[in-house]
VOGU-3710 file (C-alpha; in Angstrom, 3 decimals, decimal comma):
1> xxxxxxxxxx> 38,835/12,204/16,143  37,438/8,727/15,646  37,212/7,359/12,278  33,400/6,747/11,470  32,538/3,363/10,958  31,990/2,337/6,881  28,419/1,308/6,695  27,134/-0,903/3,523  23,583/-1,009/3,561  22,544/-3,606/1,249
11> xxxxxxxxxx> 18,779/-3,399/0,205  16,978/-4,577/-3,332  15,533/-0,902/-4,221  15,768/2,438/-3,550  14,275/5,568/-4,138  12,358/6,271/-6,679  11,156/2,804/-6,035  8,418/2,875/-3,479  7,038/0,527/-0,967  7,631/0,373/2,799
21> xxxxxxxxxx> 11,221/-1,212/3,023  12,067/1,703/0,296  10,788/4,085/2,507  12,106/2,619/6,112  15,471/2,714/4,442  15,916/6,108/3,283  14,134/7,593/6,139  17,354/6,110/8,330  20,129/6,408/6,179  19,661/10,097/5,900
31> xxxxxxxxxx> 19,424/10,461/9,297  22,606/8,307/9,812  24,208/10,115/7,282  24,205/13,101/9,129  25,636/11,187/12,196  29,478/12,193/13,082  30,513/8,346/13,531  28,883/6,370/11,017  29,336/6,613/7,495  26,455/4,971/5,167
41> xxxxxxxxxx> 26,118/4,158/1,409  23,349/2,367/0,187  24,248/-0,620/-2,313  20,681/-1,412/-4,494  20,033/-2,431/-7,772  18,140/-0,321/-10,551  21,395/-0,090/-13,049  19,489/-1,608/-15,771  16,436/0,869/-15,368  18,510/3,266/-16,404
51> xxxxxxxxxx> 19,071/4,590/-12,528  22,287/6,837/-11,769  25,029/4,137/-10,881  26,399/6,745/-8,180  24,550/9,860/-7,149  23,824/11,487/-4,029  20,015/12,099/-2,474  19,376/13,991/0,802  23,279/13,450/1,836  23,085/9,657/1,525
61> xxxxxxxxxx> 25,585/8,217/-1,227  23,617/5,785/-3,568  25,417/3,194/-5,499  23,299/1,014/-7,652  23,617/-2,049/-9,480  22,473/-4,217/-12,139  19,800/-6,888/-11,298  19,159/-10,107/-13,394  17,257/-10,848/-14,768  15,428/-7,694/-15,790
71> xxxxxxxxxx> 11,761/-6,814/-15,110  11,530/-9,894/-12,125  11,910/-9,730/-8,681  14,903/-12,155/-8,079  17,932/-9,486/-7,693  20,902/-11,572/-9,037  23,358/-8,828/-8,731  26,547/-10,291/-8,172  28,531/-6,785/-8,905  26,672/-5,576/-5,433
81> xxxxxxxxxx> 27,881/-9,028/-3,685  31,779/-8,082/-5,112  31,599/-4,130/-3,733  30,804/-5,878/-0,528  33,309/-8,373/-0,353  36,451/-5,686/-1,666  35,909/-2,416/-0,168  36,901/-1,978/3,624  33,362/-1,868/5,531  33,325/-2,290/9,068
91> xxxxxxxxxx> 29,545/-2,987/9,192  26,789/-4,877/6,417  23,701/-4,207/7,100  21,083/-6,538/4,780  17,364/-4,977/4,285  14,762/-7,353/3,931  15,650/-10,819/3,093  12,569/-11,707/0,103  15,232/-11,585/-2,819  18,831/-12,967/-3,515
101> xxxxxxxxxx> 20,172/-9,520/-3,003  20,308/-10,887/0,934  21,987/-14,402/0,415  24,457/-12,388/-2,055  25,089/-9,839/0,323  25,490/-11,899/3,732  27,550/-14,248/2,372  30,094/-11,833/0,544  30,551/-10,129/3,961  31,028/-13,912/5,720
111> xxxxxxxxxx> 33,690/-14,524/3,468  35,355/-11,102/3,766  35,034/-11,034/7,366  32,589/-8,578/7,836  30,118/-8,310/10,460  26,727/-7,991/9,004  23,518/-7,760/10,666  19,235/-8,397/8,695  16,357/-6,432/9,539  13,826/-8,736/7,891
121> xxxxxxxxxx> 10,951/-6,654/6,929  8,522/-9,341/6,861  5,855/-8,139/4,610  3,736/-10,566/2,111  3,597/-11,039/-1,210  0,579/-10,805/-3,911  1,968/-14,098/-5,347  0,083/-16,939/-3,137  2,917/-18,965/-4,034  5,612/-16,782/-3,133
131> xxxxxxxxxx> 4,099/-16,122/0,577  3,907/-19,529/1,282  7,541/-20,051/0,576  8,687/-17,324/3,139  9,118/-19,490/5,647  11,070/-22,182/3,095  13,289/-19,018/2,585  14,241/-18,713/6,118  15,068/-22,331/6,685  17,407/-22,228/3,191
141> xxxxxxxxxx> 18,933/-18,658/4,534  19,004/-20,306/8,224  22,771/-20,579/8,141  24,090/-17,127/7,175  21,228/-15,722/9,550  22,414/-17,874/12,472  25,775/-16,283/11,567  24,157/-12,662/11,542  25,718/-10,275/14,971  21,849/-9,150/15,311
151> xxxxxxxxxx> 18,962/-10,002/13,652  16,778/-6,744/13,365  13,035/-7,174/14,370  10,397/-4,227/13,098  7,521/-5,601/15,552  7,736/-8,030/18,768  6,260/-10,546/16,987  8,950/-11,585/14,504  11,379/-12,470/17,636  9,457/-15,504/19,072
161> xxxxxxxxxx> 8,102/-16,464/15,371  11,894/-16,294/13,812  13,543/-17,453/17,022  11,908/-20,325/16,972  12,615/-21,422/13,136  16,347/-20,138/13,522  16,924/-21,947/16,943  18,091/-18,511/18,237  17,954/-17,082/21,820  15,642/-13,477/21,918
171> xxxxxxxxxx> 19,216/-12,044/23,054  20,923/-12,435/19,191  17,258/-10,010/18,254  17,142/-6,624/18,787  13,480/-4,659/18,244  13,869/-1,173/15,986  10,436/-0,721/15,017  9,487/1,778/12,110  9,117/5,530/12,608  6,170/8,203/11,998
181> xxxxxxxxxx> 7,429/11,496/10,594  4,253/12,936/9,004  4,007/16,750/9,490  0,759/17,746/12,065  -1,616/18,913/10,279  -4,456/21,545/11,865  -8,346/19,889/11,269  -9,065/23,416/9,498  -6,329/22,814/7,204  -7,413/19,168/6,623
191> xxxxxxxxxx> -11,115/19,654/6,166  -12,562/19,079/2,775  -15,755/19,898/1,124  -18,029/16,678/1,464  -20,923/15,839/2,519  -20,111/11,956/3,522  -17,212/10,297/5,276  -14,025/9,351/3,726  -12,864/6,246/3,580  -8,769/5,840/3,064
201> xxxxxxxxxx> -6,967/2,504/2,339  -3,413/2,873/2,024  -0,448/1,186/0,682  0,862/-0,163/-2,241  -1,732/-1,749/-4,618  -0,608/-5,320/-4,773  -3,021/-7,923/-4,180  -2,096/-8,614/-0,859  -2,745/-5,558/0,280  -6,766/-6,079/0,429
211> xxxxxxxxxx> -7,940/-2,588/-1,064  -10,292/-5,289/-3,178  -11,773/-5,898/0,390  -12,767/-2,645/0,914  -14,580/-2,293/-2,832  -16,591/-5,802/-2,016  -17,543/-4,076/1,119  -18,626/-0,519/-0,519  -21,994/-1,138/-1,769  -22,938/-2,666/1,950
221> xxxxxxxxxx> -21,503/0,602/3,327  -23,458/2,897/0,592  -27,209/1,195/1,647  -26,550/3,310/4,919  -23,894/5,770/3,681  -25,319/6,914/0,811  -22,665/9,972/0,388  -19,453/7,682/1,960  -16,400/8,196/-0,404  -13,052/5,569/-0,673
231> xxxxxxxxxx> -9,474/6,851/-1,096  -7,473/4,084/-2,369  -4,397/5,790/-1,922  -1,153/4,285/-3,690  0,437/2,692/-7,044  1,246/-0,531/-8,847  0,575/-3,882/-10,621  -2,766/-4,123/-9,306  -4,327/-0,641/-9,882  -6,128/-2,121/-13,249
241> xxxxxxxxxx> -8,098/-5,147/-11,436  -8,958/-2,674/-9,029  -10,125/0,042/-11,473  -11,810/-3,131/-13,232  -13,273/-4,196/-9,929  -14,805/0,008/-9,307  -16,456/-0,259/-12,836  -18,347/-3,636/-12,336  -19,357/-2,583/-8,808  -20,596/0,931/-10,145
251> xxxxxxxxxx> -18,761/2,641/-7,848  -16,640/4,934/-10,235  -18,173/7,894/-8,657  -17,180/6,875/-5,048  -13,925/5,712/-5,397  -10,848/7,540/-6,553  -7,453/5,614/-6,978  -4,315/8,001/-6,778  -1,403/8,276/-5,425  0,886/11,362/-3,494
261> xxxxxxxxxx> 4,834/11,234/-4,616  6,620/10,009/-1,107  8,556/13,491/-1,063  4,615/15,541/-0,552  4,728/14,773/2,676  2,669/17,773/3,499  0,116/17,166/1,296  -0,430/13,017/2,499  -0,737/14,788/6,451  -3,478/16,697/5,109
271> xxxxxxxxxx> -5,423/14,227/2,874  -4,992/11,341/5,634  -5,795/13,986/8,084  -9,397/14,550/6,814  -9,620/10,817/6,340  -12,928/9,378/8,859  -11,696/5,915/8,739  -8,188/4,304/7,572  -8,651/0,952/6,818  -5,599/-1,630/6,248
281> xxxxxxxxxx> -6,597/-4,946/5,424  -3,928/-6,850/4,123  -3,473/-10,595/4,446  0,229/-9,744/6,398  2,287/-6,707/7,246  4,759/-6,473/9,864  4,784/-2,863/11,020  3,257/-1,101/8,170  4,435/3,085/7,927  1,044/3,419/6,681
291> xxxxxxxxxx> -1,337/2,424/9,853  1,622/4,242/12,028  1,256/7,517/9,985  -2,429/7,447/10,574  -2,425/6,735/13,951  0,310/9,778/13,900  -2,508/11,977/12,621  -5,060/10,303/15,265  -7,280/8,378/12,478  -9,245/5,465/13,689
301> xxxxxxxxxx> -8,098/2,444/11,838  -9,404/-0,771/10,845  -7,160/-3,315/10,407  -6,806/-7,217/9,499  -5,682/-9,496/12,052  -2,774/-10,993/12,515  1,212/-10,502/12,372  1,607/-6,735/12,782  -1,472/-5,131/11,996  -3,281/-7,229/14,770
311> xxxxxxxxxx> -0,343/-6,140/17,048  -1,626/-2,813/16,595  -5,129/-3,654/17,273  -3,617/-5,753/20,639  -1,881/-2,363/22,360  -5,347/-0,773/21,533  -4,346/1,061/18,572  -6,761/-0,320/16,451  -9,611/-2,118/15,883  -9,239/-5,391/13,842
321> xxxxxxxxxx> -11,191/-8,149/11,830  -10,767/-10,783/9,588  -9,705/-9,298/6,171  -11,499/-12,865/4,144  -15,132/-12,233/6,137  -17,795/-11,609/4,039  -18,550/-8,436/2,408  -21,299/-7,251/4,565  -19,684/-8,349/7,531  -16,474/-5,873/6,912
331> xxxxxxxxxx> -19,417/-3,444/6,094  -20,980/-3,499/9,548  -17,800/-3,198/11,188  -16,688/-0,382/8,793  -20,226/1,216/9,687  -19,403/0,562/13,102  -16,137/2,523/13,627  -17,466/5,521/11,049  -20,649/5,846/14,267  -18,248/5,071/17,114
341> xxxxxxxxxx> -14,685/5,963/16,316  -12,024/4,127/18,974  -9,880/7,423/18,541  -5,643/6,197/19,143  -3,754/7,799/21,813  -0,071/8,661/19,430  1,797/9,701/22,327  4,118/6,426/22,402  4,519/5,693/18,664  7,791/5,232/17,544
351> xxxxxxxxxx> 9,657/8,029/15,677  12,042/7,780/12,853  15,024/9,686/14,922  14,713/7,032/17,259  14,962/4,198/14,651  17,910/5,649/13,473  19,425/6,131/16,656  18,876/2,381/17,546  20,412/1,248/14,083  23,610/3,708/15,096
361> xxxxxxxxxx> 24,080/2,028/18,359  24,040/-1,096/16,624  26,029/-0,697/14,296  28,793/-0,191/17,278  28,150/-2,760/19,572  28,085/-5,235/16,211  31,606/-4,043/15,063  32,725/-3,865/18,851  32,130/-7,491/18,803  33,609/-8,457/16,110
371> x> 36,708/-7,481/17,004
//
């Protein structure tokens, strides 16, 4: 029998962090854990929040490791760099490139000899500051990327855009977009009892994310919707300007701010299900789980435009506009696709078996190459 290849899957968090790297990576690495010739453990931080340094979740082996310094997003972990440069992996795989977890971790398989390959995750940031350096990131990280097997793209737009800064030919790319996995959910079993139509913005509340878009837009959206209702569904740092935001607009009885655990799975189908309109206006997302899952569930969505969202809204997923236009504008084209829904065909989005299944083949043709 052949030995399965040793997997190190190097991201900055894990589980019970959430966000949509968090998520893409234990969605495959349970999946490839239950593979025959691949063998994963997932190398993360979250030793100094008190996290299990070694435990096992849904079959996948979780070692963590302490970050520096504590409380900020920088990930100096240079215990998860030395676990990746000693122990006999045939494969790196580096998730998301925003913190120093990725230099650490490409460069201790470099000098162990270790082929490693970077999904980037593009994503944004609610720091102006710290979106604007992404692309100063790449060009500093443009040597151990140029040294990558594959470069992993989430959405077709990252290959010509990163190509391009990394002087690389679309052949070193290979395209693994997320997956949908949200359980169907009946429209008896998702009805609620309202008189108006719900409103959902997903994702994490940062900034970035443009749920504050949505609030400006409300009151527009109330002088013909009298009984219209907003689901800002998600957690973190920005919930308080938001719930700040909800009291100054007088909208405290027409928005509600909460969040589902990622493991009630169920229970998001059904909510998102009886959802009229998802709307997903953040300044950049690559291929955000969120607007998949809802066009899963066959929710029209509004989305901003650019990078991945306005991808979406380019295959004719989606309808899109300019997350920084003016309140009432968003509120007439809100208005408009609560009247006349464009209602997304899910029949070709991608699943989360099949981004697993591209990561496994991967994984082989990368060590195959190396050798």
């Amino acid at each position: 029998m052949t030995t399965p290849l040793r997997v190190a899957m190097a991201t900055p968090h894990y589980l019970p962090h959430v966000g949509g790297v968090e998520q893409h990576v234990a969605e495959v690495a349970r999946r490839l854990a239950a593979a025959p010739d691949v063998d994963v453990t997932v190398l993360t931080t979250g030793l100094e929040l008190g996290l299990p340094a070694d435990e096992v979740l849904d079959g996948v082996r979780i070692r963590r490791f302490a970050a520096r310094p504590r409380g900020r997003d920088w990930l100096w972990t240079p215990a998860l760099a030395r676990a990746i440069r000693t122990e006999p992996w045939d494969l790196v795989h580096v998730q998301s490139y925003h913190t120093l977890v990725a230099p650490l971790a490409m460069r201790a398989a470099a000098r162990a000899g270790i082929p490693y390959v970077l999904t980037f995750h593009g994503g944004g940031h609610s720091s102006t500051l710290r979106s604007g350096a992404r692309p100063l990131q790449r060009r500093l990280l443009k040597p151990l990327l140029r040294r990558a097997a594959r470069l992993v793209a989430v959405a077709s737009f990252e290959i010509a855009e990163y190509g391009k800064e990394l002087e690389l030919p679309a052949e070193r790319f290979v395209l693994v977009p997320n997956g949908v996995d949200l359980p169907a959910v009946d429209d008896h079993a998702a009805s609620v009892a309202a008189d108006g139509p719900l409103i959902a913005s997903v994702g994490r509340l940062e900034r970035y994310k443009g749920h504050q878009h949505l609030l400006d837009a409300l009151p527009h959206v109330l002088q013909q919707e009298p009984a219209a209702r907003v689901w800002i569904a998600g957690s973190g740092p920005y919930e308080a300007a938001l719930r700040r935001q909800v009291d100054q607009l007088g909208l405290a009885d027409r928005v509600e701010i909460s969040a589902l655990p990622i493991s009630e799975r169920q229970a998001m189908a059904r909510r998102l299900r009886a959802a009229d309109l998802v709307v997903l206006l953040s300044d950049f997302e690559t291929h955000p789980v969120a607007a998949l899952e809802a066009l899963g569930l066959r929710r029209p969505l509004l989305v901003g435009t650019g990078s991945g969202l306005g991808e979406l809204a380019d295959r004719g997923l989606a309808r899109a506009i300019d997350p920084s236009s003016p309140a009432d504008v968003l509120a007439a084209a809100i208005l408009r696709e609560l009247r006349d829904p464009l209602t997304p065909n899910a029949a070709d989005l991608p699943t989360w078996d099949a981004c697993a299944e591209g990561l496994r083949l991967l994984y082989h043709q990368a060590a195959e190459q190396s050798r």
